[in-house]
C-alpha positions as CSV (number, residue, x, y, z in Angstrom):
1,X,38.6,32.7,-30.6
2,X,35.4,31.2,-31.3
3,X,35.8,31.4,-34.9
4,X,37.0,28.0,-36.0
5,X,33.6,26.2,-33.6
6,X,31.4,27.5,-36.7
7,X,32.1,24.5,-39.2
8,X,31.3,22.0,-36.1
9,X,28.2,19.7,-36.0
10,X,25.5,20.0,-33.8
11,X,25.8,20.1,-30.2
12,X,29.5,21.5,-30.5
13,X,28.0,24.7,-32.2
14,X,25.5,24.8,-29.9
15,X,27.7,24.8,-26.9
16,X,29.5,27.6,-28.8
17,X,26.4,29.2,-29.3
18,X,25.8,29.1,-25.5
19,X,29.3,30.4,-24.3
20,X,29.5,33.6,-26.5
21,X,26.0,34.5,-25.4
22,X,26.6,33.8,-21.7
23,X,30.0,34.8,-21.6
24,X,30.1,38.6,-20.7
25,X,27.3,37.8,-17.6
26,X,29.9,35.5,-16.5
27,X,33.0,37.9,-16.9
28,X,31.0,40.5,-15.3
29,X,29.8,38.6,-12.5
30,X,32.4,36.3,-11.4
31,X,35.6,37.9,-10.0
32,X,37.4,38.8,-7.0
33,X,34.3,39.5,-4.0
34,X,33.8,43.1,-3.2
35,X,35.2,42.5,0.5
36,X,37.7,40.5,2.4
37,X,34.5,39.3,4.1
38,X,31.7,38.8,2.0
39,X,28.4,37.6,2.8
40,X,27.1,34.5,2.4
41,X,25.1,35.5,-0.6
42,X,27.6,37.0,-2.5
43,X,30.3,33.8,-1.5
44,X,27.1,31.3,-2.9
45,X,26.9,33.9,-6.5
46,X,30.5,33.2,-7.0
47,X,30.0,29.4,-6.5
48,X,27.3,29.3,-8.6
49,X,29.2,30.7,-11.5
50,X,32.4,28.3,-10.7
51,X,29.7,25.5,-11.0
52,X,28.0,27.0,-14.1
53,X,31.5,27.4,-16.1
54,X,32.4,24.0,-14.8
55,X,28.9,22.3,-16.4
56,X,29.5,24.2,-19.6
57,X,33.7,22.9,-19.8
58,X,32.2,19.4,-19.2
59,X,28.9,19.5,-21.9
60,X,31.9,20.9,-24.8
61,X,33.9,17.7,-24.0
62,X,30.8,15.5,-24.2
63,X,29.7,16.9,-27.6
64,X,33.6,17.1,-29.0
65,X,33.3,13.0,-27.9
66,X,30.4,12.2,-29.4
67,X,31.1,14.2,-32.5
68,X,34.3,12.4,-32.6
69,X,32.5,9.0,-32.1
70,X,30.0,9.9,-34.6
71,X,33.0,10.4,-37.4
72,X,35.0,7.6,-36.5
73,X,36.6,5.3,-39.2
74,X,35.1,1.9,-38.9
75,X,37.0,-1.5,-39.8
76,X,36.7,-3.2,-42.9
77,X,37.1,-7.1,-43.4
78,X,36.8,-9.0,-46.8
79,X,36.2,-12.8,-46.9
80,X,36.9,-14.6,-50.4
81,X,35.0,-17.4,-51.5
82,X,35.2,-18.1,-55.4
83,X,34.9,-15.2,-57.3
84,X,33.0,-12.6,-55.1
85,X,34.8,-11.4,-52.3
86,X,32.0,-9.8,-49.1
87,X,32.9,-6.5,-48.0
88,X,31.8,-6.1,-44.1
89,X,32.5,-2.5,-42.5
90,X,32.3,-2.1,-38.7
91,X,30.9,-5.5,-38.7
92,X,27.9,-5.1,-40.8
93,X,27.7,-6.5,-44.3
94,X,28.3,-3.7,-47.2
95,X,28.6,-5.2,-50.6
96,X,29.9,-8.0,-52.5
97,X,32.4,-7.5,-55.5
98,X,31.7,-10.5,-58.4
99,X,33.9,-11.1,-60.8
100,X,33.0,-14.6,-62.1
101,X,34.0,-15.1,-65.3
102,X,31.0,-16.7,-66.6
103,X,29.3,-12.6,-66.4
104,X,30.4,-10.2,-68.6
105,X,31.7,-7.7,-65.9
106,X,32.5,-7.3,-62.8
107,X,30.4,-5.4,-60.5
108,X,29.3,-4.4,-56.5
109,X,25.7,-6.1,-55.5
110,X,24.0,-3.9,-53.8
111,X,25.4,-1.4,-51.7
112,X,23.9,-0.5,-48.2
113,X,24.2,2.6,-45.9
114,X,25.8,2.7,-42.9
115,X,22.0,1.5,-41.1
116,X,21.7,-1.4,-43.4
117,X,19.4,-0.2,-46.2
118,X,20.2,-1.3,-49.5
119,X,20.1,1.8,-52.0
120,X,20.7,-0.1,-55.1
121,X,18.3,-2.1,-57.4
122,X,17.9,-6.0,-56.7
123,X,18.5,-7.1,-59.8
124,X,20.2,-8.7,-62.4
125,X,21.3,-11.5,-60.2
126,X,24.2,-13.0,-62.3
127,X,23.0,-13.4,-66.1
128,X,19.3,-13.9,-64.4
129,X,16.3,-11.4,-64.5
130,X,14.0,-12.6,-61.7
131,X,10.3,-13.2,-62.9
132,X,8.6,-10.6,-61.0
133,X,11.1,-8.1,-62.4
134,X,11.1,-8.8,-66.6
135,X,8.5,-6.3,-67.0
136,X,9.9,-3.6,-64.9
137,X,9.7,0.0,-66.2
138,X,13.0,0.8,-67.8
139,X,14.8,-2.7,-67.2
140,X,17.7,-2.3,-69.0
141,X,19.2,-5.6,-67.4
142,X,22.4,-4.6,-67.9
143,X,22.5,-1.6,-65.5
144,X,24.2,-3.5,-62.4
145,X,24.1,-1.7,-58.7
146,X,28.1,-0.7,-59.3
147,X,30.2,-1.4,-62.5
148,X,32.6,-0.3,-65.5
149,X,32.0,-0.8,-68.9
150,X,31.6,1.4,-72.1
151,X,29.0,0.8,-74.9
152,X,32.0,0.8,-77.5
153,X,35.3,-0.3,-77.4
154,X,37.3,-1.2,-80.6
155,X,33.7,-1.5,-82.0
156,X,32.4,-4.0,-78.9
157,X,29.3,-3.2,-76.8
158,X,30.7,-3.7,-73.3
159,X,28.1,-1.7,-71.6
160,X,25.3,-4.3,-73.1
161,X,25.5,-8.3,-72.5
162,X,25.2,-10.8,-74.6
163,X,23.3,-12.7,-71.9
164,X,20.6,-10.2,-71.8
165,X,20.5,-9.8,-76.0
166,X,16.5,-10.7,-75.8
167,X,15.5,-7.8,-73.9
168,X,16.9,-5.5,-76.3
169,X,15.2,-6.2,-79.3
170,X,18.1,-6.4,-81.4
171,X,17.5,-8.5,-84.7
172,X,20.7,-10.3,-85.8
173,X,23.9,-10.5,-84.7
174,X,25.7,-8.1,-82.6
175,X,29.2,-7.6,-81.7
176,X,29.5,-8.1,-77.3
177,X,33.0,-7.5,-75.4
178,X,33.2,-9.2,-72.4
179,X,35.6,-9.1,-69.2
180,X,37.5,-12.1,-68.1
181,X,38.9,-12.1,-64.8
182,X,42.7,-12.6,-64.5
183,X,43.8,-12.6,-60.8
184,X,43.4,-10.2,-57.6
185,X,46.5,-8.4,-56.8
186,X,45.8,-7.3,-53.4
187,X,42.8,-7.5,-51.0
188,X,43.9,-5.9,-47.0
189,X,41.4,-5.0,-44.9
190,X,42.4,-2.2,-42.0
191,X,41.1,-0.6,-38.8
192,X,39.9,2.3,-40.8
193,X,39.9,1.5,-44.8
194,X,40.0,-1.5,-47.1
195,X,41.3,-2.2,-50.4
196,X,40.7,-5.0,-53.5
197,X,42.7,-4.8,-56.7
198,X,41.8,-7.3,-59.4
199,X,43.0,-7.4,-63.0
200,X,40.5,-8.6,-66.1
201,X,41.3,-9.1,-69.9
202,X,38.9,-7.0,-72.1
203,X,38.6,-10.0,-74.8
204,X,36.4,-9.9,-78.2
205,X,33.7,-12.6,-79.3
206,X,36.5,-14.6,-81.0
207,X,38.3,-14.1,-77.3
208,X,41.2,-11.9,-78.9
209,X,42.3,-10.1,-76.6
210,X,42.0,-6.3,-77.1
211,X,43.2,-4.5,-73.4
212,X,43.4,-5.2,-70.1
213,X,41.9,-3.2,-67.2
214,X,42.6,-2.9,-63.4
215,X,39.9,-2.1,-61.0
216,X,40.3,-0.5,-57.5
217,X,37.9,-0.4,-54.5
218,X,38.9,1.5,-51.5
219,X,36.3,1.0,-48.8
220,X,35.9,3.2,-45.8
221,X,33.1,3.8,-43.2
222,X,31.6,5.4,-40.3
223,X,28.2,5.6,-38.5
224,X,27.1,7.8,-40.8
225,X,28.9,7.0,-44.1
226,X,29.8,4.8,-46.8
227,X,32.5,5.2,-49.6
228,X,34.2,3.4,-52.0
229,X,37.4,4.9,-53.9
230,X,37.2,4.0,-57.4
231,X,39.9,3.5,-59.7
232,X,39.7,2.2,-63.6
233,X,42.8,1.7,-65.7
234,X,42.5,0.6,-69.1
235,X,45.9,-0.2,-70.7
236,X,46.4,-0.6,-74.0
237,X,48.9,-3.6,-74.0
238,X,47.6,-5.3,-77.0
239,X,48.0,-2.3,-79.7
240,X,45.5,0.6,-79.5
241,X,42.2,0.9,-78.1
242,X,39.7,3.1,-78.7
243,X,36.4,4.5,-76.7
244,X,34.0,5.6,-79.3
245,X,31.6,8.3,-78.9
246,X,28.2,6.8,-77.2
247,X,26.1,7.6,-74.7
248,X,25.8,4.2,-73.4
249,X,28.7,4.1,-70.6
250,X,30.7,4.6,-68.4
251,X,30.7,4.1,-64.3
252,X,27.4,3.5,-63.6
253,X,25.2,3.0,-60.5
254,X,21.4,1.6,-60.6
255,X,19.9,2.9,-57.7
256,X,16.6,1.6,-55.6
257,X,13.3,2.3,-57.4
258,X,13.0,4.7,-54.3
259,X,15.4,7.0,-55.1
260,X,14.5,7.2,-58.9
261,X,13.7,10.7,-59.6
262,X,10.9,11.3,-59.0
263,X,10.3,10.2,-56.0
264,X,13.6,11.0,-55.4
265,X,15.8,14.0,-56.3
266,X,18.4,14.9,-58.5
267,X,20.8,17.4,-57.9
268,X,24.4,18.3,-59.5
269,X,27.5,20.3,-58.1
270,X,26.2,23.3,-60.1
271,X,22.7,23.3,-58.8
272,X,20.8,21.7,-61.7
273,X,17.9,19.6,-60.6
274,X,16.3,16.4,-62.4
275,X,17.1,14.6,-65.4
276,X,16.2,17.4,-67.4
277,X,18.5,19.8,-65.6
278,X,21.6,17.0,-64.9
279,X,21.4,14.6,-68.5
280,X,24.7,15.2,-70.7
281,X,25.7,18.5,-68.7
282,X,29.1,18.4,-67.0
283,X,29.3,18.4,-63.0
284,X,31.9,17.8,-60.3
285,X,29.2,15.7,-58.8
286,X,26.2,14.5,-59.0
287,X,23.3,13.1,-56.0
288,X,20.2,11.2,-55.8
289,X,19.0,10.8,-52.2
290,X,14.9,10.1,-50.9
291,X,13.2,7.8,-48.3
292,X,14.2,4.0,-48.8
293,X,12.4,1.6,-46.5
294,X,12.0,4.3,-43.7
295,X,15.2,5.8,-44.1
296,X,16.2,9.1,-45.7
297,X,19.5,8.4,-47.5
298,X,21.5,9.8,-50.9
299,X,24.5,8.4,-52.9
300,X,26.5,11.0,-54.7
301,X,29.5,10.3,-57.0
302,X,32.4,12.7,-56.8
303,X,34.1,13.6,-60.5
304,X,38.0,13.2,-59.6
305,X,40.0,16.3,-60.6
306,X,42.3,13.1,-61.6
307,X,40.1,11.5,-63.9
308,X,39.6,11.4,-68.2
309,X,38.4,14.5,-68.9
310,X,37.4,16.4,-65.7
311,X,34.6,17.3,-64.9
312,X,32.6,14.6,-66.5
313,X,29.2,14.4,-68.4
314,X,26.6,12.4,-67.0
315,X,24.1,9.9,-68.6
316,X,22.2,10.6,-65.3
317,X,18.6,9.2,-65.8
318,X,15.2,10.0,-63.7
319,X,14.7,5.8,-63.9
320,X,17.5,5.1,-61.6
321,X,20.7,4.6,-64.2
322,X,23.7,7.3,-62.2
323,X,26.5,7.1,-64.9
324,X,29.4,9.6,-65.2
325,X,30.3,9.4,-69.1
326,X,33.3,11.1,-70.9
327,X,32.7,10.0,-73.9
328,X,29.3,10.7,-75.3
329,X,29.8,14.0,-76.0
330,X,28.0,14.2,-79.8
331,X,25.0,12.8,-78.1
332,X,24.9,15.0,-75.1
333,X,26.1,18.3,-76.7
334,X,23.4,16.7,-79.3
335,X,25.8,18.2,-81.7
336,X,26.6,15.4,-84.6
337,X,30.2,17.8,-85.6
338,X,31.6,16.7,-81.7
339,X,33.4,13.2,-81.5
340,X,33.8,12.3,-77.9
341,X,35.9,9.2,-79.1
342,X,39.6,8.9,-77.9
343,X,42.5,6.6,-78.9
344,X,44.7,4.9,-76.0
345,X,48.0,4.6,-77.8
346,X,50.5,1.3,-77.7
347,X,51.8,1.0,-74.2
348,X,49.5,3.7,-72.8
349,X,46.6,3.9,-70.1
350,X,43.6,5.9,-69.3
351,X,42.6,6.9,-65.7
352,X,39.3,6.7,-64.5
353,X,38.8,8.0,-60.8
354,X,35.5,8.5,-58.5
355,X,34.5,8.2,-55.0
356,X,30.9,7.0,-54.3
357,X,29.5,8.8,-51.1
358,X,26.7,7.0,-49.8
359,X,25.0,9.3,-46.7
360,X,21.8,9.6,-44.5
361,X,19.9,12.2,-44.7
362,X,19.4,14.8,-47.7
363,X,22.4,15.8,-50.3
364,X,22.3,19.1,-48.0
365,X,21.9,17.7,-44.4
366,X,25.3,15.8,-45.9
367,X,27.3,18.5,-47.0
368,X,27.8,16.6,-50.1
369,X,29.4,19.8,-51.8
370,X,32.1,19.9,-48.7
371,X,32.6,16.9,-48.9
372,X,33.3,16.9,-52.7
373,X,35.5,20.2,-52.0
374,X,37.9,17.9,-49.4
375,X,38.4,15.1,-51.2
376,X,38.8,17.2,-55.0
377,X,42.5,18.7,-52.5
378,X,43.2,15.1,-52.0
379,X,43.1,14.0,-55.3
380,X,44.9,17.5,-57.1
């Protein structure tokens, strides 16, 4: 009967713990008294075991409470102004989503846990590389906290920007794609979850437009959690479109200098460690978590069983760049013969799905892979 009390957290188990081993002392001790007249002594035992039961029925409700108030779905508000959109959950700031056109892509900046720590890198802020930061190990200006983009489409870096073109050393020209924001089809926040929908045009330097793209951000939280459902579709409404074979994509996440590995750690669904274990293998999921500012904290992203090419390779870097990739597949299988490339035909679309799990403690103190295992039998 006490089977099920195993997969609770901490005090619940506990309690559980406590009952199975005090159990048989109770049910041996406390039953009907030997006499129709007992002594005082034996008439206090009995009481003292009615007292004892009673404590323990009333310490399980207090730890299913506070369990319950531990897991509980916070709101989430959104407030618009221009084009960025703040994301607050139970009342504390989260992230912003930018979309201005005037920036290549649209991207989250940063993203916080559910204390407030902010486990994603400061920077770019807009087209702008703040001065202390232009020297940075691995800059890469381009890696935002939270985006989409691929480093070829119909022959256009989107992954790159053309506002950044100094930093990459790039002699002549060079062919950027850029995202222009169209409208946002739906922004509702809710008592437990929250959701912005936004369409962009994917347009070429000469701003022909080659595809269009809608992006999905489904926000949830507790006191313990952060996630955001991710959804990419890119439709090919403008005649075919194709993602060529590169490394240099797909969903990607910059963490915090903290979490880079080292000092951090790496870790994927099949139990590969570091950038040497994790680079352009193929995961369910992958985790970086370490100390930031006090606080011991990971971000995982979950591989939807949904998504292009499940499970996904990962352009997962020690520096801090967390990308899920599809595409790359010559450069990770380092295996010229492979094309990773793939054609969206006229009037067709191509999924992209992920949920980023942002938790305290460790990837294990988390049960990142339960976690992954619950939300892969909601997305099948």
């Amino acid at each position: 009967m006490f089977s099920q009390w195993q997969a609770l957290p901490g005090c619940v188990a506990e309690f559980r713990s406590n009952v199975v081993a005090q159990a048989p002392q109770f049910l041996a001790d406390f039953g009907e008294p030997k006499s129709r007249n007992p002594g005082n002594a034996e008439v206090q035992k009995v009481m003292s075991h009615k007292k004892a039961i009673v404590l323990f029925v009333f310490a399980g409700a207090f730890c299913f409470l506070s369990s319950a108030a531990a897991g509980a779905a916070e709101p989430v508000q959104f407030q618009r102004k221009g084009y960025e959109i703040s994301v607050t959950i139970g009342g504390k700031p989260f992230t912003t989503y930018y979309f201005d056109p005037a920036v290549a892509k649209a991207y989250l900046q940063p993203l916080r846990s559910a204390q407030g720590t902010i486990v994603t890198r400061s920077y770019p802020i807009g087209n702008t590389v703040p001065p202390a930061n232009r020297h940075d190990h691995a800059l890469e200006p381009h890696q935002r906290p939270l985006y989409f983009a691929h480093g070829d489409i119909d022959g256009l870096d989107f992954w790159g920007e053309e506002a950044f073109n100094k930093y990459y050393g790039r002699g002549g020209s060079y062919a950027y794609g850029r995202m222009v924001f169209r409208k946002i089809d739906e922004m509702r926040g809710g008592p437990d979850s929250g959701m912005i929908q936004a369409e962009f045009d994917l347009v070429s330097p000469s701003k022909r437009v080659i595809a269009t793209e809608t992006q999905t951000f489904t926000f949830r939280g507790d006191s313990q959690t952060r996630t955001i459902d991710c959804q990419f579709v890119v439709h090919a409404d403008h005649g075919p479109v194709v993602f060529g074979d590169t490394k240099e994509g797909t969903f990607g996440i910059r963490v915090a200098p903290e979490l880079n590995s080292p000092p951090g750690h790496m870790v994927d669904s099949n139990g590969a460690v570091g950038e040497k274990g994790i680079w352009g293998t193929r995961a369910n999921w992958v985790d970086y978590d370490g100390t930031v500012h006090g606080e011991d904290v990971g971000i995982a992203v979950f591989d939807s069983p949904r998504s292009f090419r499940h499970p996904t390779y990962w352009h997962a870097r020690g520096y801090g760049l967390f990308a899920a990739n599809p595409f790359g597949i010559s450069y990770f299988t380092r295996d010229p013969l492979q094309d990773g490339s793939w054609t969206i035909q006229p009037g067709k679309s191509l999924l992209f799905r992920y949920r980023v799990l942002i938790h305290h403690g460790d990837y294990k103190q988390a049960h990142v892979a339960e976690a992954y295992r619950q939300y892969a039998e909601q997305e099948h």
